[in-house]
TIVEX-861654 format. One record per residue: x, y, z of N, C-alpha, C in turn; residue number from 1. Coordinates in nm, 4 decimals, always signed. Layout:
residues N
       nc1       nc2       nc3      cac1      cac2      cac3       cc1       cc2       cc3  lolum
         X         Y         Z         X         Y         Z         X         Y         Z    NUM
...
***
This chain:
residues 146
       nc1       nc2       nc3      cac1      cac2      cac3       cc1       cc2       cc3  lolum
   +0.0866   -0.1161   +0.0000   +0.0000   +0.0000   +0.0000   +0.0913   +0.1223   +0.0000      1
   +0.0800   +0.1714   -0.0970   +0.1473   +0.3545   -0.1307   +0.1046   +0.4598   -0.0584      2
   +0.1338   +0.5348   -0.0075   +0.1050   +0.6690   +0.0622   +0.1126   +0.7720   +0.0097      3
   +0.0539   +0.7544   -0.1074   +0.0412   +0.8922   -0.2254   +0.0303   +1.0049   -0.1643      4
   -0.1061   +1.0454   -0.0552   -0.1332   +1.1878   +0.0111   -0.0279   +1.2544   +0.0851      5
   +0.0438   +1.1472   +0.1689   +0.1440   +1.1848   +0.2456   +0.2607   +1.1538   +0.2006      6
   +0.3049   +1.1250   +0.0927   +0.4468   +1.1610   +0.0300   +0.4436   +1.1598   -0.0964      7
   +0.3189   +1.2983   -0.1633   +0.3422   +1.2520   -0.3088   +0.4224   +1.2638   -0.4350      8
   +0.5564   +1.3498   -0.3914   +0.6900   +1.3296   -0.4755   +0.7490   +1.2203   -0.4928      9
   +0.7682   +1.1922   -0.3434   +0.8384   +1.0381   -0.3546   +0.7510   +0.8921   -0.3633     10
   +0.6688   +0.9202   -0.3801   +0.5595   +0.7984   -0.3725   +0.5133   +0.8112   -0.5788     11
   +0.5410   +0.9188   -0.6428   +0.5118   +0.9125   -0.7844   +0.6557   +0.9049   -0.8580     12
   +0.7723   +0.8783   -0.7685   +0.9123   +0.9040   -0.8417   +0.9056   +0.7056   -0.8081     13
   +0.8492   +0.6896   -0.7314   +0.9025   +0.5361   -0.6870   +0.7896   +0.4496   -0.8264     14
   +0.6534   +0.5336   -0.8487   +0.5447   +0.4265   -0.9246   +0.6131   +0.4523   -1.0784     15
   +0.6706   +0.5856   -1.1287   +0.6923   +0.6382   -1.2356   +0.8245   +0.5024   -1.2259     16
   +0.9194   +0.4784   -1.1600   +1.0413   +0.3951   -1.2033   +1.0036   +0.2428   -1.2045     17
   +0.8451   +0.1653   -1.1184   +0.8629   +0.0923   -1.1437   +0.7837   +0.0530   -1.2841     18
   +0.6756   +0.1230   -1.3321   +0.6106   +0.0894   -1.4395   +0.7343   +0.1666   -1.5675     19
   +0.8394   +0.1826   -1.5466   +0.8954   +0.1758   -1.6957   +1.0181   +0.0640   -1.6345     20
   +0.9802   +0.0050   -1.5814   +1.1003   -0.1088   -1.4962   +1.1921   -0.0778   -1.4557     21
   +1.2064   +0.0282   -1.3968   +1.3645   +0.0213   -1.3490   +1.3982   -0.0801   -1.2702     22
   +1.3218   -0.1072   -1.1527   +1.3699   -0.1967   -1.0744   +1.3745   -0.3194   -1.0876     23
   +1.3191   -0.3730   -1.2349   +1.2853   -0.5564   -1.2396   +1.4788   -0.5791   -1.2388     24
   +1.4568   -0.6615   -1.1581   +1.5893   -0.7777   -1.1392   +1.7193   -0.6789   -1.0816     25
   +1.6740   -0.5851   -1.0013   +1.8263   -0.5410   -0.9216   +1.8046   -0.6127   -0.8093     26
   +1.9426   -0.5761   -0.7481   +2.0165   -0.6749   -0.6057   +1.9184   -0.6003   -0.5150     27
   +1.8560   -0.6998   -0.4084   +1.8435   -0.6647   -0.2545   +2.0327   -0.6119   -0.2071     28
   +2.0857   -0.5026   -0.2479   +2.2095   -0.5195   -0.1666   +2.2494   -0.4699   -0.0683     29
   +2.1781   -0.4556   +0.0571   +2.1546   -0.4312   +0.1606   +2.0523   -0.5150   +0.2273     30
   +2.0635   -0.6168   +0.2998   +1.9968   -0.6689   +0.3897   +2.0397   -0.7499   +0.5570     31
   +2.0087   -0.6237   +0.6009   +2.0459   -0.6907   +0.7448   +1.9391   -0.7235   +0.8227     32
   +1.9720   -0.8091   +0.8775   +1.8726   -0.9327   +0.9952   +1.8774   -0.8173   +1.1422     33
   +1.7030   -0.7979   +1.1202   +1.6661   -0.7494   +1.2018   +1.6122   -0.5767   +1.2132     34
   +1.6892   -0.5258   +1.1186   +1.6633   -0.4239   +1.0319   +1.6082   -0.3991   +0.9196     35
   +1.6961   -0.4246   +0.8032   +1.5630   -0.3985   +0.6949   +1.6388   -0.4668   +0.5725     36
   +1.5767   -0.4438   +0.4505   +1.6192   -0.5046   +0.3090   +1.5887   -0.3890   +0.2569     37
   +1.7147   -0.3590   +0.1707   +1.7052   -0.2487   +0.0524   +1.7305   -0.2738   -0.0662     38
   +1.6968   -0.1966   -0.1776   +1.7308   -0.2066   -0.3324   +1.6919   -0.1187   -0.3866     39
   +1.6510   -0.0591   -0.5034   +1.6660   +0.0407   -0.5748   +1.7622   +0.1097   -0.6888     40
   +1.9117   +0.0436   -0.6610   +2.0707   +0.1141   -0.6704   +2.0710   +0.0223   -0.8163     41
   +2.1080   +0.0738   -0.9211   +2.0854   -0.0103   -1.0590   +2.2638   -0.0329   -1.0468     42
   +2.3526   +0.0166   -0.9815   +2.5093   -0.0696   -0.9723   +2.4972   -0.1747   -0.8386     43
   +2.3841   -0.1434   -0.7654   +2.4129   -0.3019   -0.6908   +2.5118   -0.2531   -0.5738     44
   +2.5537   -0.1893   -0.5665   +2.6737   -0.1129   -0.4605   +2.5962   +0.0008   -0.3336     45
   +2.4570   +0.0528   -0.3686   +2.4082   +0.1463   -0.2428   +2.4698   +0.2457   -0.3107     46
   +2.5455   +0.3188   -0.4442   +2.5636   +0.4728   -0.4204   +2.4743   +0.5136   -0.5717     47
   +2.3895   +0.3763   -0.6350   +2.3633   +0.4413   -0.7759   +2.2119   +0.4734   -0.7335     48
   +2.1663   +0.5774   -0.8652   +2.0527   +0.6322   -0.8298   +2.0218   +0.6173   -1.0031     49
   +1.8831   +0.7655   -1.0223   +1.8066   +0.7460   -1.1016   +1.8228   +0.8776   -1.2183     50
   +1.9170   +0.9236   -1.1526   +1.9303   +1.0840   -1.2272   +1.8832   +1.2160   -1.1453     51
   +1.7776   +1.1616   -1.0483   +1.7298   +1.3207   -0.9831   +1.7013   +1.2641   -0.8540     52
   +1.6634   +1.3522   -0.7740   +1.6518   +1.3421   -0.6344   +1.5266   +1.3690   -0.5617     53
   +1.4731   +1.3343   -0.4835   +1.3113   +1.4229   -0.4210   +1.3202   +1.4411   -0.2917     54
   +1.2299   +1.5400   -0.2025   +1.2498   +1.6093   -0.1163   +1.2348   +1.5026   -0.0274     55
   +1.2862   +1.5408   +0.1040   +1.2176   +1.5006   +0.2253   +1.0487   +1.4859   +0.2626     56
   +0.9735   +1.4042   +0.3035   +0.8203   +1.4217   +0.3303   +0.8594   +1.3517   +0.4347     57
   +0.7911   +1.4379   +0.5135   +0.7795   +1.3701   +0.6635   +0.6161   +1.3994   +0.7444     58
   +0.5978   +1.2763   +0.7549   +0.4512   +1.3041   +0.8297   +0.4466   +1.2444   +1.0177     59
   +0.4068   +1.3164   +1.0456   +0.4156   +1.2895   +1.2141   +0.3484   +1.1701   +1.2779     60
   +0.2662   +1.1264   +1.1647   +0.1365   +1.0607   +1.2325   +0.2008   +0.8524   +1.1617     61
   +0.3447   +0.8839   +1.0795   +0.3436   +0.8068   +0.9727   +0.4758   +0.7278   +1.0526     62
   +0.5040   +0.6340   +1.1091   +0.6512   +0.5773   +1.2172   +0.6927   +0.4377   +1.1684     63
   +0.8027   +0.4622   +1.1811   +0.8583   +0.3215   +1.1807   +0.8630   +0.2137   +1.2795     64
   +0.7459   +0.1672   +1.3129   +0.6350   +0.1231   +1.4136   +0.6217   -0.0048   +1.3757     65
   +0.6640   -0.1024   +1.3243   +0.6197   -0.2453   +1.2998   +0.6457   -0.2528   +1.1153     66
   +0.6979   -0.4066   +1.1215   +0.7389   -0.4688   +1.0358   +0.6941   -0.4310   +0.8742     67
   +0.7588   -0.4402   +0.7854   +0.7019   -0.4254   +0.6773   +0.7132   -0.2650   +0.6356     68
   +0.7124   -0.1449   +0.6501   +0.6961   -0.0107   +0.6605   +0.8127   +0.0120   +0.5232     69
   +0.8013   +0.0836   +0.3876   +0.8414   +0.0714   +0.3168   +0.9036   +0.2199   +0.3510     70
   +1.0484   +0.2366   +0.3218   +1.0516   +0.4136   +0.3187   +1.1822   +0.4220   +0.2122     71
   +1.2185   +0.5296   +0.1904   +1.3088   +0.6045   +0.0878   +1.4446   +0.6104   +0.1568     72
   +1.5524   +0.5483   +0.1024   +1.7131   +0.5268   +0.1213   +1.7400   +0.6817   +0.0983     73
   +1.8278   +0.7195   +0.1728   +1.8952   +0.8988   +0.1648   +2.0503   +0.8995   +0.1471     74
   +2.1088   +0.9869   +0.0863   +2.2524   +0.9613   +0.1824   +2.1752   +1.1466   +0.2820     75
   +2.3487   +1.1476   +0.3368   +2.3128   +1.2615   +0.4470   +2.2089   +1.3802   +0.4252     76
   +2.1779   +1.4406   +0.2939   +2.1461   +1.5405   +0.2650   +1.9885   +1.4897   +0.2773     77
   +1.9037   +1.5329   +0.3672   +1.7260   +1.4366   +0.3606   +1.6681   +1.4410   +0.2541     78
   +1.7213   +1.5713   +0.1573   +1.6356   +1.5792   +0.0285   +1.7458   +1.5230   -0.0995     79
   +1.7209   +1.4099   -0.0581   +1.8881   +1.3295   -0.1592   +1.7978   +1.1785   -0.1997     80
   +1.6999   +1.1231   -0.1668   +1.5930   +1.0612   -0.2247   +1.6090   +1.0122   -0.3366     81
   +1.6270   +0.8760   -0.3917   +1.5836   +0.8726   -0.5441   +1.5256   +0.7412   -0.6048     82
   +1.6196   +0.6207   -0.6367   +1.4974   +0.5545   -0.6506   +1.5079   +0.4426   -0.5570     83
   +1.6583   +0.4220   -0.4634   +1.6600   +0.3581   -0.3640   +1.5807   +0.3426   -0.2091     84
   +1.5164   +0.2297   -0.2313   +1.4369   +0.1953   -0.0964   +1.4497   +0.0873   -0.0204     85
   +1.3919   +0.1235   +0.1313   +1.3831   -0.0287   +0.1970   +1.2917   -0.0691   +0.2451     86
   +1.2759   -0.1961   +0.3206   +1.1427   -0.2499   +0.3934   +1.1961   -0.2763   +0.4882     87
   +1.1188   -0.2744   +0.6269   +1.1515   -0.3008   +0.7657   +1.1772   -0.4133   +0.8193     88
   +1.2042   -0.5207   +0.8950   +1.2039   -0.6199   +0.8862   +1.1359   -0.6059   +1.0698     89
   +1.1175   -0.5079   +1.1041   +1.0257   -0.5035   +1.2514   +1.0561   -0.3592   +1.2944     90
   +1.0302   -0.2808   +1.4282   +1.0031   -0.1719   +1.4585   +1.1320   -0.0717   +1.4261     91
   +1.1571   +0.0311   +1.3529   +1.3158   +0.1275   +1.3801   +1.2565   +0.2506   +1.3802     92
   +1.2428   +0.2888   +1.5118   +1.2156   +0.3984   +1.5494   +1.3014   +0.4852   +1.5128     93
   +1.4537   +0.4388   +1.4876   +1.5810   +0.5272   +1.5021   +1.5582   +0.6264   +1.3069     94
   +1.5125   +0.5268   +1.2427   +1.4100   +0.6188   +1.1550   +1.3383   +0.7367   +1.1475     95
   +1.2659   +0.7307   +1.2706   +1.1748   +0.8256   +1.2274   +1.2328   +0.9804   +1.2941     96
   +1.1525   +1.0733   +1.2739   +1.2723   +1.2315   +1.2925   +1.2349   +1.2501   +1.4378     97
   +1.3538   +1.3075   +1.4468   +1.4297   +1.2976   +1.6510   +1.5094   +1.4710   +1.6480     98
   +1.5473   +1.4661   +1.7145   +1.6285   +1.5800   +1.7528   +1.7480   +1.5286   +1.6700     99
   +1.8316   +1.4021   +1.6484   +1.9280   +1.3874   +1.6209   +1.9183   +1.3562   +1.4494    100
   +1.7864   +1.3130   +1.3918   +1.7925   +1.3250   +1.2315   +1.6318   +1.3833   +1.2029    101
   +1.6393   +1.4271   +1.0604   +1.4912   +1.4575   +1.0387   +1.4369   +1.3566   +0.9721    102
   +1.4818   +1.2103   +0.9882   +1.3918   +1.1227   +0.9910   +1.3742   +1.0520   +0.7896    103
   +1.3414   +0.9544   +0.7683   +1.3589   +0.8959   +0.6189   +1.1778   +0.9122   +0.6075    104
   +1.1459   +0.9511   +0.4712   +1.0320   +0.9431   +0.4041   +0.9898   +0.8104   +0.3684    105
   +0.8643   +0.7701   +0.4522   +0.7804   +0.6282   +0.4501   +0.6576   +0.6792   +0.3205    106
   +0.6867   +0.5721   +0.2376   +0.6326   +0.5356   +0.1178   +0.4880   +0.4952   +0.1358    107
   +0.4784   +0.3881   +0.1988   +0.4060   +0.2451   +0.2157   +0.4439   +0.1700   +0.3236    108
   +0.3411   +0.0503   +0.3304   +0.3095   -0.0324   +0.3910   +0.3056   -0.1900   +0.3315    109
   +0.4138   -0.2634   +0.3336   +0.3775   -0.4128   +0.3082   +0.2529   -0.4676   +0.3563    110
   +0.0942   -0.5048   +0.2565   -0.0288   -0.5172   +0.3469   +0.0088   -0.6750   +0.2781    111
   +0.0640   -0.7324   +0.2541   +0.1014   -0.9118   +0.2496   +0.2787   -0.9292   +0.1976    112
   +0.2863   -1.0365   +0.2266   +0.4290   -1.0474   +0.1518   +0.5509   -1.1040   +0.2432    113
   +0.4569   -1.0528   +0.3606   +0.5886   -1.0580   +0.4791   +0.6844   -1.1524   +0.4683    114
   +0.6080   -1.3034   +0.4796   +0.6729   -1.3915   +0.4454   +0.8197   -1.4316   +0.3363    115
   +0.7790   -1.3953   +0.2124   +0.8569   -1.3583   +0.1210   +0.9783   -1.2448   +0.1417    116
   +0.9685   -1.1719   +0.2378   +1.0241   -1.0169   +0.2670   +1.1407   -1.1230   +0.3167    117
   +1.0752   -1.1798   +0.4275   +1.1621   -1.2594   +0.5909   +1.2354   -1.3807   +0.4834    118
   +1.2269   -1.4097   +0.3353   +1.3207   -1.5104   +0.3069   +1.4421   -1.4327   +0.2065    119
   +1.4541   -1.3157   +0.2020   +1.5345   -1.2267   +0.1583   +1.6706   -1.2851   +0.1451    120
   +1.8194   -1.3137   +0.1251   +1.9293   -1.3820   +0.1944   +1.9903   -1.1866   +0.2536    121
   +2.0338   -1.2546   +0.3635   +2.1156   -1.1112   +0.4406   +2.2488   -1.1152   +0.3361    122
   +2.2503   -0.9637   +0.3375   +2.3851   -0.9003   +0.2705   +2.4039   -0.7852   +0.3310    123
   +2.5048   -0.8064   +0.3553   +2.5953   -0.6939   +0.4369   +2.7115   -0.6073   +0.3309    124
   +2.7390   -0.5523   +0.2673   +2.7971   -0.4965   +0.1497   +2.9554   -0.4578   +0.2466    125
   +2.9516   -0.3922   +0.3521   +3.0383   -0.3293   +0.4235   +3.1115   -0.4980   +0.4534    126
   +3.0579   -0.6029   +0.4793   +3.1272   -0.7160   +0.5282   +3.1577   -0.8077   +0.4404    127
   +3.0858   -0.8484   +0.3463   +3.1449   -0.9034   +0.2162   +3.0645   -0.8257   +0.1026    128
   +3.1140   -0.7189   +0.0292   +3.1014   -0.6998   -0.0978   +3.0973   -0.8106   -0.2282    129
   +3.1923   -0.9097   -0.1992   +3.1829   -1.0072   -0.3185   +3.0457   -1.0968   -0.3130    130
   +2.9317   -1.0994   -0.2239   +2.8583   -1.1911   -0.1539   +2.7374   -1.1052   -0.2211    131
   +2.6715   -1.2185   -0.3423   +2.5652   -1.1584   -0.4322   +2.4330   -1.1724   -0.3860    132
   +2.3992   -1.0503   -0.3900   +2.2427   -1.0674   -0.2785   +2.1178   -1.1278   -0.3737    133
   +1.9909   -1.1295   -0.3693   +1.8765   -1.1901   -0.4337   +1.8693   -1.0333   -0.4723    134
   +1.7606   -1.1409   -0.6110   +1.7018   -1.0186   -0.7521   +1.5846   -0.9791   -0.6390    135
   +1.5264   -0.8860   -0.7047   +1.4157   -0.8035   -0.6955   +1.3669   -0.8495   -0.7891    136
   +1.2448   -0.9379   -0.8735   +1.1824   -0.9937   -0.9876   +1.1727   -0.8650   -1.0918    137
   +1.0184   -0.8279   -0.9912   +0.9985   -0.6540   -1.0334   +0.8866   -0.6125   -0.9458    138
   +0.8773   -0.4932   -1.0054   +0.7472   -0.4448   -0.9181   +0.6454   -0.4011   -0.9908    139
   +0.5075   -0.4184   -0.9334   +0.4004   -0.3981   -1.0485   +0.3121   -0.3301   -0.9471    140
   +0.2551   -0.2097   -1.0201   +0.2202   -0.1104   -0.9443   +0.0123   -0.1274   -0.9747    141
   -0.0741   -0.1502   -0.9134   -0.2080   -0.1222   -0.9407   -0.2915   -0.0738   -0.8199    142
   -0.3979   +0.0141   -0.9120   -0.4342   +0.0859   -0.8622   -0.6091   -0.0152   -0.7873    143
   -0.6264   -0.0145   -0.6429   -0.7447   -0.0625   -0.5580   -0.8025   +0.0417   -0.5213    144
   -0.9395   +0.0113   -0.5963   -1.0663   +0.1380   -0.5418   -1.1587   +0.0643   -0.4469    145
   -1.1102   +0.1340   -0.3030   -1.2332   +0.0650   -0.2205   -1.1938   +0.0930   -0.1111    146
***
């Protein structure tokens, strides 16, 4: 489930890349146990992007509160956004904005899948780089009226 109202730059930069495919068959290359699984990065390394960037959206009411919680990969700059994302793998509060960060822009909500999420293989890039993480198939974006 997408959060169009409450992040709709980054929630139409994420549907716009997957319906012209960007993302069919890149690396999960980031996945740590207990934290989260990421992908997005078309070099597979965490520094590639999409060409442009989107702002920060931050909603107060919106936390990294339980499993599944889809949000937008940054480097330092919050409005540095692009087509890299992750999924939660259970609560990271350390996410959401504090005095000490202004917090990563939540996309969505995994409403099934979990299962599939939790058989991810962990990759740690910082601990073995040579260690090839699982595809991303693709993503297929439709629209539920109800």
């Amino acid at each position: 489930q997408l959060y169009a109202k409450d992040a709709p730059q980054n929630v139409n930069a994420f549907v716009f890349l997957a319906q012209q495919g960007y993302y069919d068959n890149l690396t999960w290359h980031r996945v740590l146990q207990g934290f989260m699984a990421q992908t997005g990065d078309p070099l597979g390394s965490g520094m590639g992007g999409p060409g442009f960037t989107t702002s920060l959206e931050v909603v107060p009411t919106l936390k990294y509160d339980k499993p599944g919680v889809i949000g937008m990969a940054r480097a330092q700059d919050p409005n540095s956004a692009g087509s890299q994302f992750f999924i939660t793998f259970q609560p990271v509060p350390q996410l959401d904005p504090s005095p000490q960060t202004q917090g990563y822009t939540i996309i969505g909500q995994l409403v099934e899948g979990l299962d599939v999420l939790n058989k991810i293989k962990f990759r740690d890039p910082s601990a073995n780089p040579n260690f090839t993480g699982d595809p991303l198939v693709s993503i297929r974006v439709v629209d539920v009226v109800g």
